[in-house]
Kinemage of the C-alpha trace (Angstrom):
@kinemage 1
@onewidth
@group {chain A} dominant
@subgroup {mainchain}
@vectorlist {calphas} color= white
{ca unk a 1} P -133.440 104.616 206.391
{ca unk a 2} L -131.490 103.485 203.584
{ca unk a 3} L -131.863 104.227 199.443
{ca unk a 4} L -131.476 100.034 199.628
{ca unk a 5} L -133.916 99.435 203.014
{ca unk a 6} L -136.275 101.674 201.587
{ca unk a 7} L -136.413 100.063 198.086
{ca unk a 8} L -137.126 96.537 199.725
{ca unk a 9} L -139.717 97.431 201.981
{ca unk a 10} L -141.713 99.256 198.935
{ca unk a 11} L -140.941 96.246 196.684
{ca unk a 12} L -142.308 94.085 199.616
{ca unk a 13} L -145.750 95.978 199.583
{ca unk a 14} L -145.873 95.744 196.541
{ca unk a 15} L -145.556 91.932 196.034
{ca unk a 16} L -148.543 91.673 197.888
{ca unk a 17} L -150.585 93.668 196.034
{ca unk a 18} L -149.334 92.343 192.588
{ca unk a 19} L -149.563 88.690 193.778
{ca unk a 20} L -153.685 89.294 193.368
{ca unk a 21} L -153.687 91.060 190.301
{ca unk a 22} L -155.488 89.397 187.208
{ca unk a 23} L -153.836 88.212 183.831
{ca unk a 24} L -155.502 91.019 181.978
{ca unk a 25} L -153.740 93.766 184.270
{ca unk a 26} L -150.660 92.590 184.360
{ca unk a 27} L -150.802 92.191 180.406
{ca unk a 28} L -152.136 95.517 180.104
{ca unk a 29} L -149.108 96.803 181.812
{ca unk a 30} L -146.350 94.384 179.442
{ca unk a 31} L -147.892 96.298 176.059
{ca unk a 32} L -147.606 99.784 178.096
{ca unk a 33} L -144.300 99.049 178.669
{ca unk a 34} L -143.718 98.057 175.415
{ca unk a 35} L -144.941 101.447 173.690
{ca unk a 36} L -143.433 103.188 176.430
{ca unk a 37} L -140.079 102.265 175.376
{ca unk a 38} L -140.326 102.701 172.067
{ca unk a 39} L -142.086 106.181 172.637
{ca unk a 40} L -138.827 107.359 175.174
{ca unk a 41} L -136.616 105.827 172.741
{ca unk a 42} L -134.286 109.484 172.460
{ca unk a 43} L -134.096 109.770 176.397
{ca unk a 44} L -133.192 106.170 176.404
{ca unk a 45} L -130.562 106.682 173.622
{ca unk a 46} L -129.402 110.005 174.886
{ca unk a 47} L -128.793 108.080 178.053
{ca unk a 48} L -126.926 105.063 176.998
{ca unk a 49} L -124.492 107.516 174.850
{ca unk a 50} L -123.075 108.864 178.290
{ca unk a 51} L -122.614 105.367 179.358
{ca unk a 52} L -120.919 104.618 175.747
{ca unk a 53} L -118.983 107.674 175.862
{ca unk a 54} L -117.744 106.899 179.594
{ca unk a 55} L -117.250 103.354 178.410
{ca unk a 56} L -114.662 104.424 176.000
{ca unk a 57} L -112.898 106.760 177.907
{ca unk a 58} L -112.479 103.867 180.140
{ca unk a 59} L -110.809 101.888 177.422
{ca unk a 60} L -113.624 98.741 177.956
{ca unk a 61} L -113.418 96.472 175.639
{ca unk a 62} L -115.313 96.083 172.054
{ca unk a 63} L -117.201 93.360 173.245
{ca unk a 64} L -118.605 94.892 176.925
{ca unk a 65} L -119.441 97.901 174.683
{ca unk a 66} L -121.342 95.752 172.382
{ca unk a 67} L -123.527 93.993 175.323
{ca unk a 68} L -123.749 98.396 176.879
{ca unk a 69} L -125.005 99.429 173.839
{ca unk a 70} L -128.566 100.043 173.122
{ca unk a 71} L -130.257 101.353 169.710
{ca unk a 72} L -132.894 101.888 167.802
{ca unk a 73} L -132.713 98.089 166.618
{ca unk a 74} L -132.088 96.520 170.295
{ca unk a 75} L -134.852 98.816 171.301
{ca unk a 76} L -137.475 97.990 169.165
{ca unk a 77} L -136.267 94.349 169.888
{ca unk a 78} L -136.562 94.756 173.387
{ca unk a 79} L -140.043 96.615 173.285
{ca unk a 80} L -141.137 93.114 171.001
{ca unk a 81} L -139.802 90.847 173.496
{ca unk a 82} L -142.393 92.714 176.374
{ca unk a 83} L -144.935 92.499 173.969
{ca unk a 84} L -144.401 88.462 173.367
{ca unk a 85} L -144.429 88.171 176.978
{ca unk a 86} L -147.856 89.680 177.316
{ca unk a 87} L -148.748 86.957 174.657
{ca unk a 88} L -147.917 83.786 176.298
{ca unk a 89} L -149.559 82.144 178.936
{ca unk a 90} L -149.462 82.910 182.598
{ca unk a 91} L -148.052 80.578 184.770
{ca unk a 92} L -149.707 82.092 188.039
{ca unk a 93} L -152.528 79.883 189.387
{ca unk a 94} L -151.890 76.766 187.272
{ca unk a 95} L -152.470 73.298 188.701
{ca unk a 96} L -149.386 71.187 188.644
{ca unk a 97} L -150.899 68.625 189.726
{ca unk a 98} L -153.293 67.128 192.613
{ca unk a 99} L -155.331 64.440 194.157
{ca unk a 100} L -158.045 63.636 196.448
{ca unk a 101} L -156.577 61.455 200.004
{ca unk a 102} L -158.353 58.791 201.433
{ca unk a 103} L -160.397 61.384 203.855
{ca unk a 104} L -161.857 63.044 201.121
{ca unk a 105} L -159.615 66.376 201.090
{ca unk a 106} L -158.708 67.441 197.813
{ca unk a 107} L -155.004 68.673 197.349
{ca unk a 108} L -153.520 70.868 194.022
{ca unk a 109} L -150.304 72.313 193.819
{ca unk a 110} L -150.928 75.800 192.211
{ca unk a 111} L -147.759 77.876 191.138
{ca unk a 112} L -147.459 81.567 192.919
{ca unk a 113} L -145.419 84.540 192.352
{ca unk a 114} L -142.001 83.984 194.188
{ca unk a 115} L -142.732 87.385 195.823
{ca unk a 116} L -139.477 90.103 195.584
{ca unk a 117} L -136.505 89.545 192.958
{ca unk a 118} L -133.385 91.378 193.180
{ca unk a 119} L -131.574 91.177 190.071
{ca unk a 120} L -127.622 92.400 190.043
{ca unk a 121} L -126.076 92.336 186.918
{ca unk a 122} L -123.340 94.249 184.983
{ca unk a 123} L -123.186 96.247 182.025
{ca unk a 124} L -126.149 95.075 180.271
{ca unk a 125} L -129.184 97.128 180.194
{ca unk a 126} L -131.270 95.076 178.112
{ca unk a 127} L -131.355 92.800 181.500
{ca unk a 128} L -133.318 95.897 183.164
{ca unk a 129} L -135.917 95.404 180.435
{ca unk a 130} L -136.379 91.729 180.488
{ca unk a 131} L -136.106 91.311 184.294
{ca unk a 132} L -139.118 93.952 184.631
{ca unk a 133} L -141.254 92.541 181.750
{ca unk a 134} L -141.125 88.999 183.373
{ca unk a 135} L -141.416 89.821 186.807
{ca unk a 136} L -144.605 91.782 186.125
{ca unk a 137} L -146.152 88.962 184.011
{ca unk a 138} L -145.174 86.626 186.597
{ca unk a 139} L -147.076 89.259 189.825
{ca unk a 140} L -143.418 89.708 191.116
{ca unk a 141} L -141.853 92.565 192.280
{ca unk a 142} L -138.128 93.215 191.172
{ca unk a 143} L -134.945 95.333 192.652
{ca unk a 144} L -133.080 96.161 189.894
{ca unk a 145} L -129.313 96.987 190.538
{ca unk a 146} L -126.976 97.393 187.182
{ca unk a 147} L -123.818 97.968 186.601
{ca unk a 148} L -121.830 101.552 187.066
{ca unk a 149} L -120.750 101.434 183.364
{ca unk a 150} L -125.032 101.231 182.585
{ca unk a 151} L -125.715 103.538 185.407
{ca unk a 152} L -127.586 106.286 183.392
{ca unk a 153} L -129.258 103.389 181.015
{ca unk a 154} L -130.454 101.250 183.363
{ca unk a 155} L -132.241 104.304 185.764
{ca unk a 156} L -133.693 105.569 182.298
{ca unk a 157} L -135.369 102.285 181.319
{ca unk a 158} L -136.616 101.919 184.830
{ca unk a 159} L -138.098 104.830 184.910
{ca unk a 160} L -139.403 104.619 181.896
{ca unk a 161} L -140.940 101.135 182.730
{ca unk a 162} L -142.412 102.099 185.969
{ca unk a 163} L -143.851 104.952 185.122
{ca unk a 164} L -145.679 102.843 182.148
{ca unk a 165} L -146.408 99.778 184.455
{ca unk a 166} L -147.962 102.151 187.282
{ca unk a 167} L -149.626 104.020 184.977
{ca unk a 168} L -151.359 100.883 183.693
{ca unk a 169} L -152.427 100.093 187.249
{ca unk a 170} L -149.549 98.391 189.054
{ca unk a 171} L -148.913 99.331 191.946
{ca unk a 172} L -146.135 101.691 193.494
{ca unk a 173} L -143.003 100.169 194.130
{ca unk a 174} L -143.430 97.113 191.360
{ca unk a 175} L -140.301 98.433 189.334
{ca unk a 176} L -137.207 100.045 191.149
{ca unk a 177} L -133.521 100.297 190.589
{ca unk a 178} L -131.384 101.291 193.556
{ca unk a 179} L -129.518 104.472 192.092
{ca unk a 180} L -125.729 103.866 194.177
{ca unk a 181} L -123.184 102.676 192.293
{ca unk a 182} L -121.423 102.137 195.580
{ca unk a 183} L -120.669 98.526 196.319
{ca unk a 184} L -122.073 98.541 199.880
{ca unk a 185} L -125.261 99.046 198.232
{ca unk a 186} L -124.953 95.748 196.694
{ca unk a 187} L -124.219 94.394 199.720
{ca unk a 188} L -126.537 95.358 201.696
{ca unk a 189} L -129.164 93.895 198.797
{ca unk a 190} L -128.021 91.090 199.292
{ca unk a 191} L -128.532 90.796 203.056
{ca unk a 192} L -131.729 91.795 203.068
{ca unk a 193} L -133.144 88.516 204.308
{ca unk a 194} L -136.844 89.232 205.095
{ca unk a 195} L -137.529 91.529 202.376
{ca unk a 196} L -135.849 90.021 199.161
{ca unk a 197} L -137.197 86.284 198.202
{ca unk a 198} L -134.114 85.318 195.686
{ca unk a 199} L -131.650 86.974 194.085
{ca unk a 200} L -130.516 86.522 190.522
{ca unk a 201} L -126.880 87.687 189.491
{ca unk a 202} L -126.517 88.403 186.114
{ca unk a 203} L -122.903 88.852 184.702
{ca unk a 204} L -119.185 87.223 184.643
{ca unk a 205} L -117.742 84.569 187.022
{ca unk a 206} L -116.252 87.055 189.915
{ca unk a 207} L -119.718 88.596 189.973
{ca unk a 208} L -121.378 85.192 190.700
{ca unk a 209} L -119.295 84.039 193.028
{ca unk a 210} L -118.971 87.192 194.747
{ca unk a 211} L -122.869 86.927 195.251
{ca unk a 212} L -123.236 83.321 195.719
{ca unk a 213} L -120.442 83.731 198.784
{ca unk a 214} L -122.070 86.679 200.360
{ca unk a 215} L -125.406 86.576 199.929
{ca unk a 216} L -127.691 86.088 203.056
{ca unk a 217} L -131.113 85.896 201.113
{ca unk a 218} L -131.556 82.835 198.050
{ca unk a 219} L -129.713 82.384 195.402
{ca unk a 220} L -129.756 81.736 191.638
{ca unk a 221} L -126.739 81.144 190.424
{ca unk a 222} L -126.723 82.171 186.780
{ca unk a 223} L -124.647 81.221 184.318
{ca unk a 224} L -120.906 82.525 183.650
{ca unk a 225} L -120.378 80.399 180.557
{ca unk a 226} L -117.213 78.847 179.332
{ca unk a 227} L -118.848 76.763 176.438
{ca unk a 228} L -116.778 74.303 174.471
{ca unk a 229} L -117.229 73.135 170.665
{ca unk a 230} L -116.137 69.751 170.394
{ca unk a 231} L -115.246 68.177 167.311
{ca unk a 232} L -115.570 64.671 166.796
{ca unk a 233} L -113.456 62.619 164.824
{ca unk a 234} L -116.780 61.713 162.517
{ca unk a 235} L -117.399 65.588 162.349
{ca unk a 236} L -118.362 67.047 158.754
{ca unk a 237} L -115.824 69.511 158.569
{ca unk a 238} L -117.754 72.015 157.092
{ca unk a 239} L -120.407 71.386 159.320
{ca unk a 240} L -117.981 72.465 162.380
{ca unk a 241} L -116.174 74.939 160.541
{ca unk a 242} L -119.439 76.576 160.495
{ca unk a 243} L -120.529 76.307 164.100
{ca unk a 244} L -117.184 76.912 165.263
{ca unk a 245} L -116.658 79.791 163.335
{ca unk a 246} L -120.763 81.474 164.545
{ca unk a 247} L -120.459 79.994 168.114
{ca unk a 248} L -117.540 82.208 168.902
{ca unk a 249} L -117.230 85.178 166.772
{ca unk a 250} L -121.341 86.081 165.789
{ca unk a 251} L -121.284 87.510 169.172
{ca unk a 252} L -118.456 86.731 171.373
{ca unk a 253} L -119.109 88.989 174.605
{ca unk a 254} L -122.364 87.006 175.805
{ca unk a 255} L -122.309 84.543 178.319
{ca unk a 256} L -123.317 81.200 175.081
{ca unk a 257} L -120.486 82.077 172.774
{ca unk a 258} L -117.957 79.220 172.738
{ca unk a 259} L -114.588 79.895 174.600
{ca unk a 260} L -112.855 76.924 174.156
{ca unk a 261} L -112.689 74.372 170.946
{ca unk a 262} L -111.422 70.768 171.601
{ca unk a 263} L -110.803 68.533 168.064
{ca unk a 264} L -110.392 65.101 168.028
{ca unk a 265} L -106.241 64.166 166.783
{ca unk a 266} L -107.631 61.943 164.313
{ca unk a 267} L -108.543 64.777 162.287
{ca unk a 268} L -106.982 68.122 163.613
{ca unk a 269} L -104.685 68.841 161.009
{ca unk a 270} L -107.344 68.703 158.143
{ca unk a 271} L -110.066 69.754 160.110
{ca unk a 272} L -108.528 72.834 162.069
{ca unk a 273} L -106.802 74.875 159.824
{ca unk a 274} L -109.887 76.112 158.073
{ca unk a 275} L -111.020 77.139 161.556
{ca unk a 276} L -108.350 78.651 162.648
{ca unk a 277} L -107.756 80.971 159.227
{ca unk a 278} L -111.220 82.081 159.615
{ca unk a 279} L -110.764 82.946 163.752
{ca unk a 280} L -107.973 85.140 163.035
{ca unk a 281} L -109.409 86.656 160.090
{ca unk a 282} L -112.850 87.586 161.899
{ca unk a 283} L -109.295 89.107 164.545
{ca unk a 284} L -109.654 85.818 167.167
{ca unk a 285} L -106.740 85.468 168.773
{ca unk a 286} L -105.974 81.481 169.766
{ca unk a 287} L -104.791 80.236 172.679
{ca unk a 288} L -103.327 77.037 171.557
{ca unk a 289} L -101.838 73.284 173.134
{ca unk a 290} L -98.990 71.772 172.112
{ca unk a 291} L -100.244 69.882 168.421
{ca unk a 292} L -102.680 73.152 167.902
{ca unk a 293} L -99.425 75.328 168.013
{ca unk a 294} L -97.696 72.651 165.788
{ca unk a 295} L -100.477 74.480 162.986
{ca unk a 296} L -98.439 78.007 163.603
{ca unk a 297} L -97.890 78.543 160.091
{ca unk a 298} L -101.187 78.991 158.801
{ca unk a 299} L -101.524 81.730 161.726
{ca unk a 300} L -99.984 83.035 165.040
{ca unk a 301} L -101.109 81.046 168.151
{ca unk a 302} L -100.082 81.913 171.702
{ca unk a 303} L -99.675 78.901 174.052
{ca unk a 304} L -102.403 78.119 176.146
{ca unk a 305} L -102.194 77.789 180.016
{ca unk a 306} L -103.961 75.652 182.345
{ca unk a 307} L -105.873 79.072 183.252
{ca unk a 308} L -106.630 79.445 179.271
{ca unk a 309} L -109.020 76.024 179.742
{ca unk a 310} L -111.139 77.783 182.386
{ca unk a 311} L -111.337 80.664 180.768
{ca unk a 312} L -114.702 82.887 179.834
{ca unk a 313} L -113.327 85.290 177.466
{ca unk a 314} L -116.098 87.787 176.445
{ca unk a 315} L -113.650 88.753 174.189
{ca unk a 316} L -112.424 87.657 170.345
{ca unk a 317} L -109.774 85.001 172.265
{ca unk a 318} L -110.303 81.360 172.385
{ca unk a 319} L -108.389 78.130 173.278
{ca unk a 320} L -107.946 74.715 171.666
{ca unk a 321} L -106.972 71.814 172.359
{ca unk a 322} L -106.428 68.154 170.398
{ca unk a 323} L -107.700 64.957 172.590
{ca unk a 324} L -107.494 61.916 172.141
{ca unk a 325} L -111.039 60.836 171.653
{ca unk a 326} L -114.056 61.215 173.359
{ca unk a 327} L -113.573 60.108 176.144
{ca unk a 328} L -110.436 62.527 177.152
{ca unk a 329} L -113.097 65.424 175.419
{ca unk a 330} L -116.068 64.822 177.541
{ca unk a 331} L -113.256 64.621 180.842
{ca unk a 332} L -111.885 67.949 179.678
{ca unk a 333} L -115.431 69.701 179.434
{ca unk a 334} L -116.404 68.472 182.646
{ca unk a 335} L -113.193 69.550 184.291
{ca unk a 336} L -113.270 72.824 183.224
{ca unk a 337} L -116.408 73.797 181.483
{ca unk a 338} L -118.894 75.948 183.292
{ca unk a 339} L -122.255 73.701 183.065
{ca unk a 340} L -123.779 76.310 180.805
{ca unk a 341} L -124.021 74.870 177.385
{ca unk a 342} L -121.819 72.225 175.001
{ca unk a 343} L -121.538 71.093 171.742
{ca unk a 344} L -120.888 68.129 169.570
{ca unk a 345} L -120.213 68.357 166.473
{ca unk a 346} L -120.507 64.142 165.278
{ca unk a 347} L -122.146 62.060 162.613
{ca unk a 348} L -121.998 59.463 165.386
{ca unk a 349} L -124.858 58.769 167.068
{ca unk a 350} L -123.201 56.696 169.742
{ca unk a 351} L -121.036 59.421 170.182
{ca unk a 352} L -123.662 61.866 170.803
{ca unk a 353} L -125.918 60.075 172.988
{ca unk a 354} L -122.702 59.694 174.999
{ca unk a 355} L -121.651 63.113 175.091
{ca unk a 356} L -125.590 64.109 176.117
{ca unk a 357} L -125.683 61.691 178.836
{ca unk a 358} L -122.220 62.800 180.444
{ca unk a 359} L -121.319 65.930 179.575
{ca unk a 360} L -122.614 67.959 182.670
{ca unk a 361} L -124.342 71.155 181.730
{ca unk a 362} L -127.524 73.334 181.479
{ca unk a 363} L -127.716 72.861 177.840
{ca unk a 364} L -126.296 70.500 175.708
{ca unk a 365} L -126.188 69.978 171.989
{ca unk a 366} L -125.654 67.972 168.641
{ca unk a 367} L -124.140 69.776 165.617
{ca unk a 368} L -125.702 73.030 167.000
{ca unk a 369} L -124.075 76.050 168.079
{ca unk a 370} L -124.713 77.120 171.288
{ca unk a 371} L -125.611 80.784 170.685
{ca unk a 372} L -128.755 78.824 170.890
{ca unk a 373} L -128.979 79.324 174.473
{ca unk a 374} L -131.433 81.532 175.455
{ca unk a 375} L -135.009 82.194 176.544
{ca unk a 376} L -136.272 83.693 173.381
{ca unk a 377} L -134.930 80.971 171.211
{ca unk a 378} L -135.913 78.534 173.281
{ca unk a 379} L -139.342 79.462 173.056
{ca unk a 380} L -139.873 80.765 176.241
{ca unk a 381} L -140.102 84.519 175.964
{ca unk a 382} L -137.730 86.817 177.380
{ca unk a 383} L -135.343 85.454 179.920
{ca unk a 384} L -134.237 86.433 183.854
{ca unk a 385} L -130.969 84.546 183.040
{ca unk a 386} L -129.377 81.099 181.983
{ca unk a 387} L -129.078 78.917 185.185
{ca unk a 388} L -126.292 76.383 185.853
{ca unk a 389} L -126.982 75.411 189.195
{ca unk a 390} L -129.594 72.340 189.695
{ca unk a 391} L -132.150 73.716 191.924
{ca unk a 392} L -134.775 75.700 191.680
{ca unk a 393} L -134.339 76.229 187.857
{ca unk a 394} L -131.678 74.905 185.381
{ca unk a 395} L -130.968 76.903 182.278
{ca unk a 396} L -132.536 79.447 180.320
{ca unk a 397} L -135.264 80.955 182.944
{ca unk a 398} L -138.404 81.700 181.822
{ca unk a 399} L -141.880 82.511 183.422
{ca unk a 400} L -141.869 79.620 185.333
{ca unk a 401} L -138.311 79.635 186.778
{ca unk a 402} L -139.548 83.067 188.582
{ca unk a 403} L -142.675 81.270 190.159
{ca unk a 404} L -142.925 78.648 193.415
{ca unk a 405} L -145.662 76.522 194.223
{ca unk a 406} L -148.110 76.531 197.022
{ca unk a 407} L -150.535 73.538 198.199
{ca unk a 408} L -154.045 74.332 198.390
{ca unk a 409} L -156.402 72.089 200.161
{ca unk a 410} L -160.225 71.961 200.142
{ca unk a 411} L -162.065 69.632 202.910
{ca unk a 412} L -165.458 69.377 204.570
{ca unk a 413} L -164.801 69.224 207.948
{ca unk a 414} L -162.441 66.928 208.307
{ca unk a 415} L -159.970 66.444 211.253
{ca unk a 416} L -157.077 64.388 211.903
{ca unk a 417} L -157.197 61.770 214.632
């Protein structure tokens, strides 16, 4: 039998068991996890370093490294995050909704564990942390398979986990990361129709699609995210100055930073040159149109391709563009945007209840930037990932993105005719 096969069909028995298990237990095993990290912190650390060390030798970039990296900081941080989660509510077993019919039967809609997650993701370890943590508050049991540049990170927190959540009283099999780096492994995760309810990829655009078009078991497509700033031609230009300035450079290798900034020509040349001083001293390098390149002399700026518009950098890059208004900006972002988040930067409000109503995405916002994005900030806890597809779950996922719904009926006898 396979490492893969094997994993499922432990995962699988252990879905059932954790599908009964009470709040209290399952909350019991968040705050173990919690200490547990914070108590393996070295073995942790000493772990990610060979990931960091083969990172480098590798020649990834600053910004991968930053999203590999895990510390004493991002640990206690992540170790806070399980113990928030053990705080909230639990979805399992809530009523949606319900009614009695006309023969007396009495239906509710209760929500249910969705049963076994498989999570594939790339070199982010915190993912390992936060995809345990909420499938154990939610009774689900997760598949866990990282990246190979987070190999030795992501089997240490895993074990680390599981060892605290089965100590607590999970059972066997609740937590599990398949150990191959080998992309058939992958693969065959992904086929494992049967065994593995939904699969959430975690990572950059080739990864999703590469799931989403091979995948034999459900899909949630998470979010690559090419996230636009778009500056209005009623902007405060400090305001966006600002925004623009934390939206792509406070950290630009997640999946919310902005890629792409589109200014209204009305106000480019007195609005933009601020903005693009401060990109390229924070060592942004612009990939500019026509009338942004015009602006050379206050800095260099490459010319931007048709490519450069669909672009998700995870990297200190970014393209602009001047439009002609709003209507050519809200065009542009739905052309080429990636439905994860957008922003608006307008003293307008017919402007931005426009741009909210058309612009097509997960998340979008008014004079906000979109580092916003995420589960914790959102008030939801931790997050499984930021989805951009429509169905089952749209945006930042939270407990109840990772739970389905079940109808449960209570009669007296009654039979249809």
């Amino acid at each position: 039998m396979s490492e893969v096969l094997n994993l499922a069909k432990n995962a699988r028995v252990a879905a059932q068991s954790l599908s009964i298990t009470s709040t209290a237990q399952r909350n019991r095993a968040l705050l173990a996890m919690s200490h547990a990290i914070m108590h393996k912190q070295d073995e942790i650390i000493a772990a990610n370093t060979k990931d960091m060390e083969s990172g480098r030798a590798r020649s990834v970039s600053p910004a991968l490294l930053d999203r590999l990296e895990l510390n004493p900081a991002r640990l206690k941080s992540m170790s806070e995050a399980l113990k928030a989660l053990a705080g909230l509510p639990d979805p399992i077993g809530e009523v949606i909704d319900g009614h009695r019919m006309p023969n007396g039967i009495q239906i509710t809609r209760v929500r249910v564990p969705l049963g076994v997650v498989g999570m594939i993701y790339e070199a982010r370890p915190n993912v390992t942390a936060d995809a345990a943590g909420l499938c154990i508050k939610t009774g689900n049991a997760v598949i866990l398979r990282g990246g190979s540049l987070a190999v030795n990170s992501n089997l240490m927190l895993t074990k680390v986990l599981a060892t605290a959540a089965e100590g607590a009283g999970m059972p066997d099999g609740c937590i599990q990361s398949i150990e191959s780096t080998e992309h058939a492994a992958a693969e065959e995760l992904m086929g494992l129709h049967g065994y593995i309810d939904v699969l959430i990829p975690r990572g950059g655009q080739g990864l999703i699609k590469a799931v989403v078009e091979t995948a034999k078991v459900p899909v949630i497509e998470t979010g690559w995210g090419n996230c636009h700033i778009y500056i209005h031609e009623n902007a405060d230009a400090e305001m966006a100055r600002k925004i623009a300035i934390n939206a792509k450079c406070q950290r630009p290798g997640v999946c919310n930073a902005a890629e792409s900034i589109i200014v209204d020509e009305a106000i480019y040349d007195s609005v933009l040159p601020p903005i693009l001083r401060e990109l390229e001293q924070n060592g942004v390098i612009v990939m500019g149109d026509e009338k942004t390149r015009a602006l050379g002399s206050i800095m260099s700026i490459e010319p931007a391709t048709e490519e450069d518009w669909g672009t998700e950098y995870h990297d200190l890059k970014i393209s602009c563009k001047v439009v002609s208004g709003l209507d050519e900006a809200i065009r542009h972002i739905n052309t080429y945007g990636s439905k994860h988040s957008e922003a608006i930067i307008t003293a307008d409000y017919d402007a931005s209840r426009r741009f909210l109503d058309e612009v097509d995405a997960a998340a979008v916002y008014v004079n906000a930037s979109t580092r916003f994005t995420d589960g914790g900030e959102f008030g939801l806890g931790a997050e499984i990932g930021i989805s951009t597809q429509k169905l089952h779950a749209r945006g930042p996922m939270g407990l109840a993105a990772l739970t389905s719904t079940k109808f449960v009926l209570r009669g007296e006898g009654q039979v249809r005719e």
